[in-house]
Backbone as ProteinMPNN parsed JSONL, in Angstrom:
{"seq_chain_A": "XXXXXXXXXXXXXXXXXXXXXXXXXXXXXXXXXXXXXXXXXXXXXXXXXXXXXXXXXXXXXXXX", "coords_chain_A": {"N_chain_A": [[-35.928, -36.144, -12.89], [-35.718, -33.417, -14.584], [-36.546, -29.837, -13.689], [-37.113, -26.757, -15.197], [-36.329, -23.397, -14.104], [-37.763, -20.288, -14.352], [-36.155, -17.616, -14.601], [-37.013, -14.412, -13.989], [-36.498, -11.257, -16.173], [-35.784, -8.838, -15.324], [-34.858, -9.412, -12.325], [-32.442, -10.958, -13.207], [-30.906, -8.594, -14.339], [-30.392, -7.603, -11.995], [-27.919, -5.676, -10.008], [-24.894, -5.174, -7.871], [-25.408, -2.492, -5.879], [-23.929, 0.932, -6.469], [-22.776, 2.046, -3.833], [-22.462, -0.436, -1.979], [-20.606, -2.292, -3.858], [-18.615, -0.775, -3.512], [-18.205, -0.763, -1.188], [-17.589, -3.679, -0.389], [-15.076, -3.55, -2.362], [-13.679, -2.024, -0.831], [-13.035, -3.039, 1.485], [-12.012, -5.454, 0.669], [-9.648, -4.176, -0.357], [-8.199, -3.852, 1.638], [-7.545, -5.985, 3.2], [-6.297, -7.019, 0.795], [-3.712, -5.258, 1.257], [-2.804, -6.053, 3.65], [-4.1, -5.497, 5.812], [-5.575, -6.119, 8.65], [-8.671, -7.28, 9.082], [-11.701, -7.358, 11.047], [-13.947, -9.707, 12.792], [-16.454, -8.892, 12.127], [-16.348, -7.677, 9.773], [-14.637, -9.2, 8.226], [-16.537, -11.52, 8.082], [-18.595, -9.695, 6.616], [-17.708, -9.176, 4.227], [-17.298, -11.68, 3.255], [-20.481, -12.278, 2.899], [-20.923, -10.093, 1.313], [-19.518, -11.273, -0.791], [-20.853, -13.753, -1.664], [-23.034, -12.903, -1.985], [-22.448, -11.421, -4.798], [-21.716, -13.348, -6.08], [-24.192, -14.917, -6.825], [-25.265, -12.936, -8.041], [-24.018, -13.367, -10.155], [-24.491, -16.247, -11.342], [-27.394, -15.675, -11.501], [-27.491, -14.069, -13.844], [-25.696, -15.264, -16.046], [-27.514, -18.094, -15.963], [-29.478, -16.878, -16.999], [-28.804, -15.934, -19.565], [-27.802, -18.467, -20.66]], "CA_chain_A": [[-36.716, -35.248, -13.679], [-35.18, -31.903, -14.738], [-37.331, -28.987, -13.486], [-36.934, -25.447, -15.394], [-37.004, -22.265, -13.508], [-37.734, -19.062, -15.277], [-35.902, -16.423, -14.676], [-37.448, -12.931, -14.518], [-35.279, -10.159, -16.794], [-35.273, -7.29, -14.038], [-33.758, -10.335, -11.398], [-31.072, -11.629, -14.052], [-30.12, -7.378, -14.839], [-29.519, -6.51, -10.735], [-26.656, -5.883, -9.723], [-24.823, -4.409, -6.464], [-25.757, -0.387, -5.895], [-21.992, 1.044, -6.545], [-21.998, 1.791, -2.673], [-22.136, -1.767, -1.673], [-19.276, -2.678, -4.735], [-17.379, -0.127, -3.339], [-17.462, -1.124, 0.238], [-16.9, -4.943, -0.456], [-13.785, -3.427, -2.517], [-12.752, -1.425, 0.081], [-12.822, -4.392, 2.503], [-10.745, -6.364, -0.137], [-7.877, -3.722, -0.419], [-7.952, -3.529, 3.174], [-7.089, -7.123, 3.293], [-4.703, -7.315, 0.462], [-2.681, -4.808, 1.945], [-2.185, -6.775, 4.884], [-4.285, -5.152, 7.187], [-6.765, -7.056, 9.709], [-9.85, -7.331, 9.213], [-12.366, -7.657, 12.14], [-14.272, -10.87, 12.403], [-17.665, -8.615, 11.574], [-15.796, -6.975, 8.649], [-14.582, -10.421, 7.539], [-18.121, -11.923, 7.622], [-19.648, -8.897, 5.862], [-16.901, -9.031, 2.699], [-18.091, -13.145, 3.128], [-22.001, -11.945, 2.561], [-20.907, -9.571, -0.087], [-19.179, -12.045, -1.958], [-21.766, -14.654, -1.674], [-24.536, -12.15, -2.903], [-22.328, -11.106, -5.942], [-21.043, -14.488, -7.086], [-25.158, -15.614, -6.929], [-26.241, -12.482, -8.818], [-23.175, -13.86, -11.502], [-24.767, -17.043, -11.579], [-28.183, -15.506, -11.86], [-26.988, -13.646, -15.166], [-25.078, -16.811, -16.997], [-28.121, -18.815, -16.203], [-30.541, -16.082, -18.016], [-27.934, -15.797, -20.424], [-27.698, -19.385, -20.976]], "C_chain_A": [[-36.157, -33.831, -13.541], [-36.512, -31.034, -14.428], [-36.6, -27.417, -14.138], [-36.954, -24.231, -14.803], [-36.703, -21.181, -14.86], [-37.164, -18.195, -13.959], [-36.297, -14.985, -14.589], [-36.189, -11.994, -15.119], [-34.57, -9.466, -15.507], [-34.792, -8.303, -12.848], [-32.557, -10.532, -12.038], [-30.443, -10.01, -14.328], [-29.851, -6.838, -12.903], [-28.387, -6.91, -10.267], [-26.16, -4.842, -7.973], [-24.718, -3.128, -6.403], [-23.91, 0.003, -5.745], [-21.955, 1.286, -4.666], [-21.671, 0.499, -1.866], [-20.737, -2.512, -2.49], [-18.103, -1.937, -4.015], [-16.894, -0.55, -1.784], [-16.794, -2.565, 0.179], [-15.624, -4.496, -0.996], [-13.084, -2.793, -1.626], [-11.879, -2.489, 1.225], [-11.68, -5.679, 2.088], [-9.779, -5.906, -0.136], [-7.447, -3.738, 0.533], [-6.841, -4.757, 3.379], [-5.694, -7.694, 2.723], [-3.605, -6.59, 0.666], [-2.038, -5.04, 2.997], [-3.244, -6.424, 6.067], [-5.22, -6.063, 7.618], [-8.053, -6.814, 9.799], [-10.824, -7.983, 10.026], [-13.166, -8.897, 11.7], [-15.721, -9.976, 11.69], [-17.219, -8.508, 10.111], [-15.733, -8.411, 7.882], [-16.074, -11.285, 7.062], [-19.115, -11.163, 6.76], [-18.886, -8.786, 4.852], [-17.422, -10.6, 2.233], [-19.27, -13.05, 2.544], [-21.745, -11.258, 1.433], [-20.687, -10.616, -1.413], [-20.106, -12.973, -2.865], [-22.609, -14.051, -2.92], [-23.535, -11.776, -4.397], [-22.265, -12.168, -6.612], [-22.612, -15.252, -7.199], [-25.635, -14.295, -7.442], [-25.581, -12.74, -10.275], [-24.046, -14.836, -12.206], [-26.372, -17.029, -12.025], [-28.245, -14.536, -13.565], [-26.785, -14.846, -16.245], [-26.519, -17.322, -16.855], [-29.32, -18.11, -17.393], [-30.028, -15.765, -19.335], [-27.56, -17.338, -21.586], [-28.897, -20.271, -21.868]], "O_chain_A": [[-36.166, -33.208, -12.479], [-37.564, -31.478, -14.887], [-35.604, -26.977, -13.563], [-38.061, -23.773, -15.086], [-35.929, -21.185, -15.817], [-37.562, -18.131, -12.795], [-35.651, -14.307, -15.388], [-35.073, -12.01, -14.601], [-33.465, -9.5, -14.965], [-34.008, -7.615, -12.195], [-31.543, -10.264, -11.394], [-29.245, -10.106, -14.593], [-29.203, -5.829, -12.623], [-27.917, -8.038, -10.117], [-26.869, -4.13, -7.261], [-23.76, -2.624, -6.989], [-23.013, -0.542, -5.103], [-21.049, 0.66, -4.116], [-20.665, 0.441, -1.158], [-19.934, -3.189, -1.848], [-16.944, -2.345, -3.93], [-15.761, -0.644, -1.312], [-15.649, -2.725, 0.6], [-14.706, -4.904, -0.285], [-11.865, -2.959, -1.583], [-10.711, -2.624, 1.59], [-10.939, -6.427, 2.726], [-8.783, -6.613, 0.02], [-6.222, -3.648, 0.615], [-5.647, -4.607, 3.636], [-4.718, -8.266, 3.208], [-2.514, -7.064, 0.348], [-0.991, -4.505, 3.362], [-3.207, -7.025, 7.141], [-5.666, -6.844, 6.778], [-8.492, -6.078, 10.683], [-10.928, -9.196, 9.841], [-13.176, -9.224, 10.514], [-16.084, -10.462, 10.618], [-17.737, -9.257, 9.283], [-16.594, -8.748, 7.069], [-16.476, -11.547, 5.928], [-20.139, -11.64, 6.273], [-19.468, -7.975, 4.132], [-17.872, -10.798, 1.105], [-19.351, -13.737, 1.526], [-22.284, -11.696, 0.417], [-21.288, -10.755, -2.478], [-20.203, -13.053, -4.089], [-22.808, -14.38, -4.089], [-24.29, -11.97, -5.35], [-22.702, -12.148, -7.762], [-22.474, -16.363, -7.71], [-26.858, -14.354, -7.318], [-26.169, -12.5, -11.33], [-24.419, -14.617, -13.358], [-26.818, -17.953, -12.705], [-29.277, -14.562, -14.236], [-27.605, -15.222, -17.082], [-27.087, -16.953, -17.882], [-29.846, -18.689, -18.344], [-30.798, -15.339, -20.196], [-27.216, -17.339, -22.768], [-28.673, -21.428, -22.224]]}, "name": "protein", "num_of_chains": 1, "seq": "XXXXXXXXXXXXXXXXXXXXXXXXXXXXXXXXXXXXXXXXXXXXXXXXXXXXXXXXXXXXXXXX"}
């Protein structure tokens, strides 16, 4: 049995506050420049990612 969720608008329109975008990117150039990223650092670009690629998926689905 398929179950529907709704969506609320103002959930499906948030997105990450530019200082959070900017630190996960910072944490990414860090990386692709070679440098080493600490295991915290690594786990907190991990959590960023997570949370962006599930507010993506909360978009497409409201979108869908």
């Amino acid at each position: 049995m398929l179950t529907t969720i709704e969506i609320p608008e103002e959930v499906a329109q948030f997105e990450l506050p530019d200082a959070v975008q900017d630190r996960l990117q910072h944490l990414l150039d860090k990386q692709d420049a070679g440098g080493q990223l600490t295991t915290a650092e690594r786990e907190e670009a991990a959590g960023l990612i997570d949370l962006a690629e599930f507010l993506a998926l909360l978009k497409s689905a409201k979108s869908a």
